[in-house]
KOLBA-669810 format. One record per residue (C-alpha): residue number from 0; x, y, z. Coordinates in Angstrom, 2 decimals. Example, Ala and Ser with C-alpha at 12.3 -4.5 7.8 and 13.67 -1.06 7.14 Angstrom:
<recs>
@nr=0 | xx=12.30 | yy=-4.50 | zz=7.80 .
@nr=1 | xx=13.67 | yy=-1.06 | zz=7.14 .
</recs>
This chain:
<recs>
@nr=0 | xx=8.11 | yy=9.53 | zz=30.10 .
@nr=1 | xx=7.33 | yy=5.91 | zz=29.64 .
@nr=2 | xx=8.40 | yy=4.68 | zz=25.98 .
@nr=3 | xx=9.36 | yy=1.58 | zz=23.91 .
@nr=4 | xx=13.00 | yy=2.14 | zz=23.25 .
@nr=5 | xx=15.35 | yy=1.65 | zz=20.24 .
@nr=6 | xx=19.25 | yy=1.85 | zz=21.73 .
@nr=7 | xx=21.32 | yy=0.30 | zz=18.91 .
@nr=8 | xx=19.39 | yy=-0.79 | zz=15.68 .
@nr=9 | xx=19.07 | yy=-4.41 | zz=17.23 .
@nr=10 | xx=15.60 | yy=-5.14 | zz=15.74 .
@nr=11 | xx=12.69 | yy=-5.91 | zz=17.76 .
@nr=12 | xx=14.04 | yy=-8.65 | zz=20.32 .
@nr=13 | xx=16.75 | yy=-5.27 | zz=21.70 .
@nr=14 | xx=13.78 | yy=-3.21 | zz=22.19 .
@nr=15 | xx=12.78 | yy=-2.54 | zz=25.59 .
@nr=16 | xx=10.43 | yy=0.17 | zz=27.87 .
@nr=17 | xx=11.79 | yy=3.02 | zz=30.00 .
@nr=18 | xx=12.53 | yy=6.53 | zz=30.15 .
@nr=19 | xx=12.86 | yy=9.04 | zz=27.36 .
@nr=20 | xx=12.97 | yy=12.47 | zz=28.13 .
@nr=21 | xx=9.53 | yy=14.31 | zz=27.24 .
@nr=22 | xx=9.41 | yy=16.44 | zz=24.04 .
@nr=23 | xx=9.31 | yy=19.92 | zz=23.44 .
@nr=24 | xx=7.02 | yy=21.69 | zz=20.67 .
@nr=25 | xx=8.39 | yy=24.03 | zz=18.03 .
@nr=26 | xx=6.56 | yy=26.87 | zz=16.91 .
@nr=27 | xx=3.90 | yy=25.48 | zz=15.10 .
@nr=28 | xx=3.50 | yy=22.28 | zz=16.99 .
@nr=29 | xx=1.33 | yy=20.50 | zz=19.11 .
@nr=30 | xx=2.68 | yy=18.20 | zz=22.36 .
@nr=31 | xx=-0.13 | yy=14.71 | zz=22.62 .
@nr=32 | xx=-0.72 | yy=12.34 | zz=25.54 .
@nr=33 | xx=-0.72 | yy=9.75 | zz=23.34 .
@nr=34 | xx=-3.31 | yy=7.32 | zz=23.43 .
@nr=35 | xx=-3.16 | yy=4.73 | zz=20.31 .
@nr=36 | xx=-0.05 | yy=4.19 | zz=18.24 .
@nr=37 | xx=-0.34 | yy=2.01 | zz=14.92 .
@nr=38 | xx=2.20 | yy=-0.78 | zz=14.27 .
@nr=39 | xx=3.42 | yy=-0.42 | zz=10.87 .
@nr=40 | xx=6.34 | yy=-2.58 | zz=8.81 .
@nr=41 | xx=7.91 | yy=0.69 | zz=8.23 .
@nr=42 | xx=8.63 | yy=0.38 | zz=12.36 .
@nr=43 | xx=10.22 | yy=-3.26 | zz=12.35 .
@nr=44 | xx=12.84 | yy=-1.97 | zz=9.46 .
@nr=45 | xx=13.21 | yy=1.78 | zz=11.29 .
@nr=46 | xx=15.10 | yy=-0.37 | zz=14.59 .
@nr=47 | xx=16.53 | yy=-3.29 | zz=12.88 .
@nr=48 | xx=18.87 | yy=-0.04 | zz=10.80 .
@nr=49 | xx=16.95 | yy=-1.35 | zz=7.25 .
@nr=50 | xx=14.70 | yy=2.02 | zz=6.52 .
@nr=51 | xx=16.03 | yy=5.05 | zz=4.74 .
@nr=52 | xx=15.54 | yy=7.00 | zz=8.30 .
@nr=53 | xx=18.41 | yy=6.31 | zz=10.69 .
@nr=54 | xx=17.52 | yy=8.50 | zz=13.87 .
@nr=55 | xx=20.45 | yy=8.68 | zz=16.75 .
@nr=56 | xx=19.37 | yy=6.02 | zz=19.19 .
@nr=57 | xx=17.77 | yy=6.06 | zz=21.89 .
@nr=58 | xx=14.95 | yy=6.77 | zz=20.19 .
@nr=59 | xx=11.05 | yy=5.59 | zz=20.49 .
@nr=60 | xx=9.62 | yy=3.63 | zz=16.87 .
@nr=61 | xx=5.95 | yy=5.03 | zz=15.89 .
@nr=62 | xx=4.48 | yy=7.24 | zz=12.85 .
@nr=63 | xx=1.29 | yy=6.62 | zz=13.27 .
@nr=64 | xx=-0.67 | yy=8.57 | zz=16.38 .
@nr=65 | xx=-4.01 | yy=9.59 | zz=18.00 .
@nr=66 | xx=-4.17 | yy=11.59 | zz=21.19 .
@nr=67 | xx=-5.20 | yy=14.72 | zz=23.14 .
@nr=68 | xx=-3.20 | yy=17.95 | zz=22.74 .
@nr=69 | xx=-1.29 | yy=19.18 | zz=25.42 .
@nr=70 | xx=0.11 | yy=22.19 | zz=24.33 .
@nr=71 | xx=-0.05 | yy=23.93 | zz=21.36 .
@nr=72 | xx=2.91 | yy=26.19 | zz=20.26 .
@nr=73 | xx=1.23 | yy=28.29 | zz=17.95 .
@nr=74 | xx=-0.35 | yy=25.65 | zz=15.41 .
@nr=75 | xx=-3.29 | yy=26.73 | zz=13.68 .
@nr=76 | xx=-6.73 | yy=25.74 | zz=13.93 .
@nr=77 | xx=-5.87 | yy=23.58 | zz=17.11 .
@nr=78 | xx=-6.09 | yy=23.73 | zz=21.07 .
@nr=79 | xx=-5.29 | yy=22.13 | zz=24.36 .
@nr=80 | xx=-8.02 | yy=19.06 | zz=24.51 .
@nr=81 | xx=-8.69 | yy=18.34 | zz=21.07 .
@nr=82 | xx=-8.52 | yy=14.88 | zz=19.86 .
@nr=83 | xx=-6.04 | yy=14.60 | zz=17.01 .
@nr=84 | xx=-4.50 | yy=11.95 | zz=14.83 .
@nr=85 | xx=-1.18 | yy=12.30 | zz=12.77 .
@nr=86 | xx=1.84 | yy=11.36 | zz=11.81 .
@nr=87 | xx=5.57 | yy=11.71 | zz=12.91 .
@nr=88 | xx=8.64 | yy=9.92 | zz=11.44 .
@nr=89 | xx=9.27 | yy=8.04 | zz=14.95 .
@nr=90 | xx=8.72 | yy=8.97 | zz=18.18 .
@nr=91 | xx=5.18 | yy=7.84 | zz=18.64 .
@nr=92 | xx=5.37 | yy=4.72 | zz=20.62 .
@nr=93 | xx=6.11 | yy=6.80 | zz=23.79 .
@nr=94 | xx=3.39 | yy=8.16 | zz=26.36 .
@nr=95 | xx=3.80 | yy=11.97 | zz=25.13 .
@nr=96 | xx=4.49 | yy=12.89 | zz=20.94 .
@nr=97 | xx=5.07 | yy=16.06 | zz=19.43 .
@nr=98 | xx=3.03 | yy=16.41 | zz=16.06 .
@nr=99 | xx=3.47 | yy=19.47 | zz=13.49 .
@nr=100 | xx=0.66 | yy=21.15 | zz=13.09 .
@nr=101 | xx=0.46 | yy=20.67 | zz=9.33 .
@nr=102 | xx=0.15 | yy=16.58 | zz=9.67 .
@nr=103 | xx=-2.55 | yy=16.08 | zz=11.77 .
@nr=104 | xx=-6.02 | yy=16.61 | zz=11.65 .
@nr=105 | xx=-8.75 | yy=17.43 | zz=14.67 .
@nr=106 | xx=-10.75 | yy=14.44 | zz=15.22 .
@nr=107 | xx=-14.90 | yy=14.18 | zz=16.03 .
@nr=108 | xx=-16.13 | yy=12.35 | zz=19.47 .
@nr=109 | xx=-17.53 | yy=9.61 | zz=17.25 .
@nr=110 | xx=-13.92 | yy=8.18 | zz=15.99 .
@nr=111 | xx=-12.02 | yy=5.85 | zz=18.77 .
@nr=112 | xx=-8.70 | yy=6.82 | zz=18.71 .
@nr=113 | xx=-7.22 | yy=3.10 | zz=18.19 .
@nr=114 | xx=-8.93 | yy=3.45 | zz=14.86 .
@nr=115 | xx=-7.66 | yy=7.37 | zz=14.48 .
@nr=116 | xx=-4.49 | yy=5.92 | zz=15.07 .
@nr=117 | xx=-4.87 | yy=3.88 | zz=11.53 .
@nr=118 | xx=-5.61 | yy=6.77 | zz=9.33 .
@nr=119 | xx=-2.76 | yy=9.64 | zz=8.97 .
@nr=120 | xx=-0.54 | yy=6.83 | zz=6.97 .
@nr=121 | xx=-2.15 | yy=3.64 | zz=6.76 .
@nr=122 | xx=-5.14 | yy=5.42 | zz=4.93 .
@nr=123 | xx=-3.29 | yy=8.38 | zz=3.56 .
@nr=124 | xx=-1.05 | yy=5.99 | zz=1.37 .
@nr=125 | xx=-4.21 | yy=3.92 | zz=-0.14 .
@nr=126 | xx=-5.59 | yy=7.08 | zz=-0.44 .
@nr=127 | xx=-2.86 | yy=9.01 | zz=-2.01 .
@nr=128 | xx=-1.99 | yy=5.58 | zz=-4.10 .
@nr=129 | xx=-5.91 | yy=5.23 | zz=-5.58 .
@nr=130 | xx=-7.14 | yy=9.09 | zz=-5.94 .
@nr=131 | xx=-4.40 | yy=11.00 | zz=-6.80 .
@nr=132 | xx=-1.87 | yy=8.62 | zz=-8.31 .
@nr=133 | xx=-3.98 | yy=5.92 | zz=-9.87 .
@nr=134 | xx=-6.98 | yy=8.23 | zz=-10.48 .
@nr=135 | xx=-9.06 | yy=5.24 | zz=-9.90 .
@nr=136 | xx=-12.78 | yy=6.01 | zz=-11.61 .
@nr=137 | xx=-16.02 | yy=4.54 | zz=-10.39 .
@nr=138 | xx=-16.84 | yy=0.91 | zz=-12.53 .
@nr=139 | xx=-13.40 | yy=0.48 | zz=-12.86 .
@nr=140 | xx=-11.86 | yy=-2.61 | zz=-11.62 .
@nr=141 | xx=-9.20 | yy=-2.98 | zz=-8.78 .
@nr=142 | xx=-6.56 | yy=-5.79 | zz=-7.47 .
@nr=143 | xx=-5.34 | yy=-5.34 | zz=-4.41 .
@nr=144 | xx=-2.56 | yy=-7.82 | zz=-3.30 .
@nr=145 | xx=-1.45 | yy=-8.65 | zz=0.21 .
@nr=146 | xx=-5.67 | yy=-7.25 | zz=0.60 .
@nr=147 | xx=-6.09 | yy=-8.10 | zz=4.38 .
@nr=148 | xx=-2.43 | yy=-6.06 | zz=5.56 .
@nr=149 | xx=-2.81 | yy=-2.85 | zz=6.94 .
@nr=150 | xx=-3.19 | yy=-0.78 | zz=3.46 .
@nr=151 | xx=-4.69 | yy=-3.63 | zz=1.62 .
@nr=152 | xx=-7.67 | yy=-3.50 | zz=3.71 .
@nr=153 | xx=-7.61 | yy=0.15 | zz=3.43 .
@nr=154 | xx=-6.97 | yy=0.24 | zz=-0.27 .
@nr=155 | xx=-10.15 | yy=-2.42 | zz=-0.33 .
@nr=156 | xx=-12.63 | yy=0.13 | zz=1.32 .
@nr=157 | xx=-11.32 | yy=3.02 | zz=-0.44 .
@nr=158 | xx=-11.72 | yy=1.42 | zz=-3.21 .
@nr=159 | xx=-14.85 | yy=0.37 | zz=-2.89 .
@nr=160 | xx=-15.99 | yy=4.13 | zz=-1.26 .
@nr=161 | xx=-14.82 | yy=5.46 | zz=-4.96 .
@nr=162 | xx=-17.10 | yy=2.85 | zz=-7.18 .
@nr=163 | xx=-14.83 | yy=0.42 | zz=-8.17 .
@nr=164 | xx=-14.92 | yy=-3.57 | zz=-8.59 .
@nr=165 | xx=-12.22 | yy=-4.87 | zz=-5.74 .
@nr=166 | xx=-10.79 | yy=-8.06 | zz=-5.84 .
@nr=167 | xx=-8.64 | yy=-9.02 | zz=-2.45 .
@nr=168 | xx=-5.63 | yy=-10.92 | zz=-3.14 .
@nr=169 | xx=-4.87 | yy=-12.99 | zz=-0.30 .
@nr=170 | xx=-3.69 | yy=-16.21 | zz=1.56 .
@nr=171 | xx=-5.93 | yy=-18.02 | zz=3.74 .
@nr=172 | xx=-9.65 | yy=-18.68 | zz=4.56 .
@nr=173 | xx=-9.21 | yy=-16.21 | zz=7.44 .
@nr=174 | xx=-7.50 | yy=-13.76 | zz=5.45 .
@nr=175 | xx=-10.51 | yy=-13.97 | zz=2.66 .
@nr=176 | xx=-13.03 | yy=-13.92 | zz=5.24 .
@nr=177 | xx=-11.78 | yy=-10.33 | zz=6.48 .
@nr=178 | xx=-11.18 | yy=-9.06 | zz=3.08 .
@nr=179 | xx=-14.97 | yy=-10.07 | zz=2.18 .
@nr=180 | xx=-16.23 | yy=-8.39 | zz=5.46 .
@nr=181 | xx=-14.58 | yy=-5.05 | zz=4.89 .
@nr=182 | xx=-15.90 | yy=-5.13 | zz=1.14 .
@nr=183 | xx=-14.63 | yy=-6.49 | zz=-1.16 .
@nr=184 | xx=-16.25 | yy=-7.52 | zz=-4.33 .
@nr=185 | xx=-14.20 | yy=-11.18 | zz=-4.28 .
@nr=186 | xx=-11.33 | yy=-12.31 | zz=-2.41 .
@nr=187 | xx=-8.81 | yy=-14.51 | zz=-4.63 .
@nr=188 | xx=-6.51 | yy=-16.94 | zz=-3.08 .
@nr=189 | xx=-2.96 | yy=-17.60 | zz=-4.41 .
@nr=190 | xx=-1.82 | yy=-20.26 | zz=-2.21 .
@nr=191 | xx=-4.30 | yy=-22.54 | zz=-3.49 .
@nr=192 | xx=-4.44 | yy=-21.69 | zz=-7.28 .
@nr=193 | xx=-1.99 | yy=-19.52 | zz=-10.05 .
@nr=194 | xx=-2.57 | yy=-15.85 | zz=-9.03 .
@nr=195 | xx=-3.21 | yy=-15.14 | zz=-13.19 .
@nr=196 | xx=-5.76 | yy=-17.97 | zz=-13.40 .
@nr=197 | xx=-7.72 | yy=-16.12 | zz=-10.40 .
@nr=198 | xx=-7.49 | yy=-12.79 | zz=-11.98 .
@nr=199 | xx=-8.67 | yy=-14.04 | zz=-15.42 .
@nr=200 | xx=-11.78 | yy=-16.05 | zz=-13.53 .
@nr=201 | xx=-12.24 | yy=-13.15 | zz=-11.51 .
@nr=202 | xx=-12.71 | yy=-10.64 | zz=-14.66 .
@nr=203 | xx=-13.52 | yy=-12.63 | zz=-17.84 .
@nr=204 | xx=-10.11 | yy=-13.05 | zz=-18.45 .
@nr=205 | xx=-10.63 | yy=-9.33 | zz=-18.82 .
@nr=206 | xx=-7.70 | yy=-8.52 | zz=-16.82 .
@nr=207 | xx=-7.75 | yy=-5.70 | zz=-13.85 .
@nr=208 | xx=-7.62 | yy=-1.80 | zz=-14.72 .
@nr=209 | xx=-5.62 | yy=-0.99 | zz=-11.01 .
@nr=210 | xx=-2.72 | yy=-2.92 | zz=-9.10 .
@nr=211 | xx=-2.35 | yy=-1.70 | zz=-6.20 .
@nr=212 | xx=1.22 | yy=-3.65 | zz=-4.68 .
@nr=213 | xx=2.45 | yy=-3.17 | zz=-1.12 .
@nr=214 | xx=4.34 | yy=-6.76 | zz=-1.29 .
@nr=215 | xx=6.36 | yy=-6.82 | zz=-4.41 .
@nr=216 | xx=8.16 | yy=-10.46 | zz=-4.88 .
@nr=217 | xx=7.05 | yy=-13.10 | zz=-7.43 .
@nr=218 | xx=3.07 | yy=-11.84 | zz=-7.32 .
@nr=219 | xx=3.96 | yy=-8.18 | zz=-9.00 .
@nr=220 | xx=5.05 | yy=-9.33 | zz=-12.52 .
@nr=221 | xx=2.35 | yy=-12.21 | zz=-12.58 .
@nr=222 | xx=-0.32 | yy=-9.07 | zz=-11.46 .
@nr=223 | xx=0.56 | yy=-6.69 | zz=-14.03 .
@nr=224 | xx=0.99 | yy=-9.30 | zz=-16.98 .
@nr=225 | xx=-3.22 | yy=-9.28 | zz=-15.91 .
@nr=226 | xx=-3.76 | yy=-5.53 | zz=-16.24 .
@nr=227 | xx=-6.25 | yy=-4.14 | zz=-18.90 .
@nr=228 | xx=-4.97 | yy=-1.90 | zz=-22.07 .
@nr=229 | xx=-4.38 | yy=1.36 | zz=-20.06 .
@nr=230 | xx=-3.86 | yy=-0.07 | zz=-16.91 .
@nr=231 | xx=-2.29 | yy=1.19 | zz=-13.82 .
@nr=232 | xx=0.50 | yy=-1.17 | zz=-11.59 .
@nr=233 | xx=1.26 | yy=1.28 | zz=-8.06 .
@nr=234 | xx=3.93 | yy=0.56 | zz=-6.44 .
@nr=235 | xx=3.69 | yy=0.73 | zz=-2.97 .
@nr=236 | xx=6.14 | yy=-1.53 | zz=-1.10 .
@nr=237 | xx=7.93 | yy=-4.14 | zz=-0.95 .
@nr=238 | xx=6.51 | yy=-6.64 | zz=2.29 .
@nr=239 | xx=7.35 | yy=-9.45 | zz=0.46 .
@nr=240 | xx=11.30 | yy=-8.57 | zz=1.08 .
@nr=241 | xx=12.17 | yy=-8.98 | zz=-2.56 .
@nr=242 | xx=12.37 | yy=-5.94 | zz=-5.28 .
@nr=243 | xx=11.35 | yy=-7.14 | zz=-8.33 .
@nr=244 | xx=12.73 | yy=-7.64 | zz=-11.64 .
@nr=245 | xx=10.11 | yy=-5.85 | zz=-14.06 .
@nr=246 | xx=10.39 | yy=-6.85 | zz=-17.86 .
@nr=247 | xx=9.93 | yy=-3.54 | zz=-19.33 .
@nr=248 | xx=7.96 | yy=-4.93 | zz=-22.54 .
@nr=249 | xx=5.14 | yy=-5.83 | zz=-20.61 .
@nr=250 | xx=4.08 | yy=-1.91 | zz=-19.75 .
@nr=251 | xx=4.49 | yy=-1.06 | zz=-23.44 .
@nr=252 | xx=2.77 | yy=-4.21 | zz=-25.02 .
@nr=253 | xx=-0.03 | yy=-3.41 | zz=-22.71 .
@nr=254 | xx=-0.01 | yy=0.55 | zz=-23.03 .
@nr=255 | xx=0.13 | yy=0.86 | zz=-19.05 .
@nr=256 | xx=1.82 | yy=3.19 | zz=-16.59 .
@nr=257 | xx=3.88 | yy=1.54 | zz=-13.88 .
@nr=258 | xx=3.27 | yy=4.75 | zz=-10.99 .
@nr=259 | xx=5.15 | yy=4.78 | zz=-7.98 .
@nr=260 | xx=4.07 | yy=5.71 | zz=-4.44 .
@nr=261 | xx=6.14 | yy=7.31 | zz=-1.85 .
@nr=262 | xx=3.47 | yy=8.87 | zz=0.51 .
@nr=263 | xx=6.02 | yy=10.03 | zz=3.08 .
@nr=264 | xx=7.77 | yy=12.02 | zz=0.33 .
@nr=265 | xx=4.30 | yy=13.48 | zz=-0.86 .
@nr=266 | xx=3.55 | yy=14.94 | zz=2.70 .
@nr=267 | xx=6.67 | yy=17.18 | zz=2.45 .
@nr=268 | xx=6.26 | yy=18.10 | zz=-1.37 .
@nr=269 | xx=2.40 | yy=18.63 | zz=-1.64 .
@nr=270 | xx=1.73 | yy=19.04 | zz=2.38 .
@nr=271 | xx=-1.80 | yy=21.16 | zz=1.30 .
@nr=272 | xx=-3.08 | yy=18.37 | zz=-0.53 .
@nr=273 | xx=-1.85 | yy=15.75 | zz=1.88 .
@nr=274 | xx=-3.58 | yy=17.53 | zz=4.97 .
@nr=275 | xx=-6.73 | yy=17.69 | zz=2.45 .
@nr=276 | xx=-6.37 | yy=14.11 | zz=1.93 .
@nr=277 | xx=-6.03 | yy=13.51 | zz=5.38 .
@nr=278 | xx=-9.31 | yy=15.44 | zz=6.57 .
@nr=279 | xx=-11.24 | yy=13.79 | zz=4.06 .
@nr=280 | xx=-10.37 | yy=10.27 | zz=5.05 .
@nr=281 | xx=-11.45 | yy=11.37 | zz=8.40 .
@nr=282 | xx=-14.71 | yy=12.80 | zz=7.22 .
@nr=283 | xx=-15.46 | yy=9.27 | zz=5.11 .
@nr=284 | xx=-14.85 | yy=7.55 | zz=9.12 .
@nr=285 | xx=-17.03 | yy=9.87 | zz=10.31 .
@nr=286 | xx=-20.15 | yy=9.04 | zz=7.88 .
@nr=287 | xx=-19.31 | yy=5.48 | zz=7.88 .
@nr=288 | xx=-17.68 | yy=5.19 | zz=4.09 .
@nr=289 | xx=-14.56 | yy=3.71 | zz=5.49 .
@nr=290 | xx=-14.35 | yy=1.19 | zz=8.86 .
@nr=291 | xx=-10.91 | yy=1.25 | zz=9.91 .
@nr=292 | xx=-10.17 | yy=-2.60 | zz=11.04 .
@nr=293 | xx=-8.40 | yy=-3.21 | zz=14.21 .
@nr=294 | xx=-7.58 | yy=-6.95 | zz=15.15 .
@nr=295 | xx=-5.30 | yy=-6.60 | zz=18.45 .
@nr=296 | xx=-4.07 | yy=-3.78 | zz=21.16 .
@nr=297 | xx=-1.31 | yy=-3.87 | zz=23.15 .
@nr=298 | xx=-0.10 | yy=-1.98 | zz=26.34 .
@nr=299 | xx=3.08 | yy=-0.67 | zz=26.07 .
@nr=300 | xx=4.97 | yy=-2.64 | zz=28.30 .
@nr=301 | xx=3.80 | yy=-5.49 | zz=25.48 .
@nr=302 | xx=5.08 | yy=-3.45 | zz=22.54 .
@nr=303 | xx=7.53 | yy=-5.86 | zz=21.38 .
@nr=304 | xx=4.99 | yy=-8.50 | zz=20.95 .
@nr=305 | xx=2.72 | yy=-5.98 | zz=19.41 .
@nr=306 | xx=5.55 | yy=-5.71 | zz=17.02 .
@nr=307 | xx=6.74 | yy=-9.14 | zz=16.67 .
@nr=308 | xx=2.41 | yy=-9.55 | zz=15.70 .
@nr=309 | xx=2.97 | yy=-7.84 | zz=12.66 .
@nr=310 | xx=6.52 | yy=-8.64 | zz=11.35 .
@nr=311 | xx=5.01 | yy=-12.35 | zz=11.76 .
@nr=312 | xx=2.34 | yy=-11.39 | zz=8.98 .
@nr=313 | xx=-0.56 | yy=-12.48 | zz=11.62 .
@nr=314 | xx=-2.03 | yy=-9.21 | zz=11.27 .
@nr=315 | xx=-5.38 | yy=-8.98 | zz=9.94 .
@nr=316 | xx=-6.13 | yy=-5.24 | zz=9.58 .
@nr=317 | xx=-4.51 | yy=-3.03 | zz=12.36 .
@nr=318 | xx=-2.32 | yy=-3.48 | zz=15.54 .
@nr=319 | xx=-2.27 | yy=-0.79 | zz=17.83 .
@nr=320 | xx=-0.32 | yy=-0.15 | zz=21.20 .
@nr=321 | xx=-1.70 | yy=2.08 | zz=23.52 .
@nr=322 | xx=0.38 | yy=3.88 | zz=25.77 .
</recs>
């Protein structure tokens, strides 16, 4: 099968498309023609060597799928023809995938599968992040940093789906513009003024109740010195390429909970509640709560680009190769 291929942990310029040998299902597995595959940062460190997974090369980058099954090896609840969208740890970006059972969920007619493709992890970790880690509450308010990414935006119309006051935390006029369009309440820029000035103008100089932080670097301690009493700062990443430096007097002066979020980790420890979470985020697509936000598709035989697209930061919601 056709595939974009990782051969020595070269980055994205040593990637190139040929032949991997088809996959097999396990017991309890289903085998996808697969149509859309999301481009996530996760990818760009998996074949430059700098993610926590190191899979023998050659081996095909992409976690995030939608397809038709194939065959299914005894996986409940699913059959030959369905539409499906899940998630894998790489392997996607190929023609043909092979999904557990337990990490994918059967999709309706009415959901494209360039926008399935965007759900299983993209929306799982906002999810995951605002419902069961922050425990975000409707008239609560919520910053969102690096807001027009691939989880911002998410976290921005999940947000907004569970009641809360979003603010966008972003870069450009373009960048606002999106984060405006897919709801939220304001969209703050920090290239043009102090992100803390923009928070307190933004609130009353209230401060914000939820951070949610997929870029770390100098915005996270300038964010959660603007958190309310009882405030929430998640964790998420770390796009930015810099772990910060937290004062740890700023969490107890303020009474707040610093929470982390490792999503991949929570699909192996809780995997009922993440395939709940999963089929509910496909149920909000379904009745319109949440519009998942794809900017550009690629063929495969462009995947590099498509991948070059997002480790550039030009993404503005999703990227998606279709193989």
């Amino acid at each position: 099968m056709q595939a974009l291929i990782c051969d020595d942990y070269g980055g994205i310029d040593a990637l190139r498309v040929g032949e991997l040998p088809a996959p097999s299902p396990d017991p309890g597995s289903v085998l996808i023609e697969v149509e859309s595959v999301a481009v996530n940062f996760a990818d760009i460190l998996l074949v430059s060597g700098d993610y926590q997974l190191r899979p023998d090369p050659p081996f095909a980058p992409g976690y995030e799928v939608s397809g038709t099954v194939v065959v299914a090896n005894q996986a409940k609840g699913v059959s030959p023809g369905d539409r499906v969208a899940g998630f894998l740890w790489y392997g996607g970006m190929a023609e043909r995938a092979v999904l557990v059972g337990s990490n994918l969920a059967v999709l309706p007619e009415s959901i494209p599968f360039d926008a399935a493709a965007t759900l299983p992890g993209t929306y799982g970790t906002s999810y995951h992040a605002l419902v069961d880690r922050a425990r975000l509450e409707a008239g609560e308010s919520l910053l969102v940093l690096g807001a027009s990414g691939g989880v911002g935006m998410a976290a921005v119309q999940i947000g907004k789906a569970l009641g809360a006051t979003v603010i966008g935390a972003v870069s450009s006029a373009e960048k606002a513009r999106a984060v405006l369009d897919a709801g939220a309440d304001r969209a703050i820029r920090y290239d043009e003024d102090p992100l803390r000035d923009e928070i307190d103008d933004a609130t009353d100089g209230l401060g914000v109740d939820v951070v949610f932080d997929p870029v770390g670097g100098e915005m996270t301690e300038q964010a959660l010195r603007s958190t309310r009493w009882n405030g929430r700062f998640l964790v998420i990443g770390f796009a930015a390429g810099r772990i910060p430096d937290i004062p740890l007097n700023l969490p107890l002066l303020k009474g707040n909970s610093i929470v982390g979020v490792f999503w991949g980790r929570f699909t192996t420890e809780e995997p009922d509640r993440h395939i709940a979470n999963l089929r509910t985020i496909v149920d909000w697509v379904q009745r319109g709560r949440l519009k998942p936000v794809v900017q550009q598709t690629f063929p495969l035989a462009d995947g590099k680009e498509a991948m070059k697209w997002v480790a550039d930061r030009k993404a503005i919601g999703r990227v998606i190769i279709n193989p």
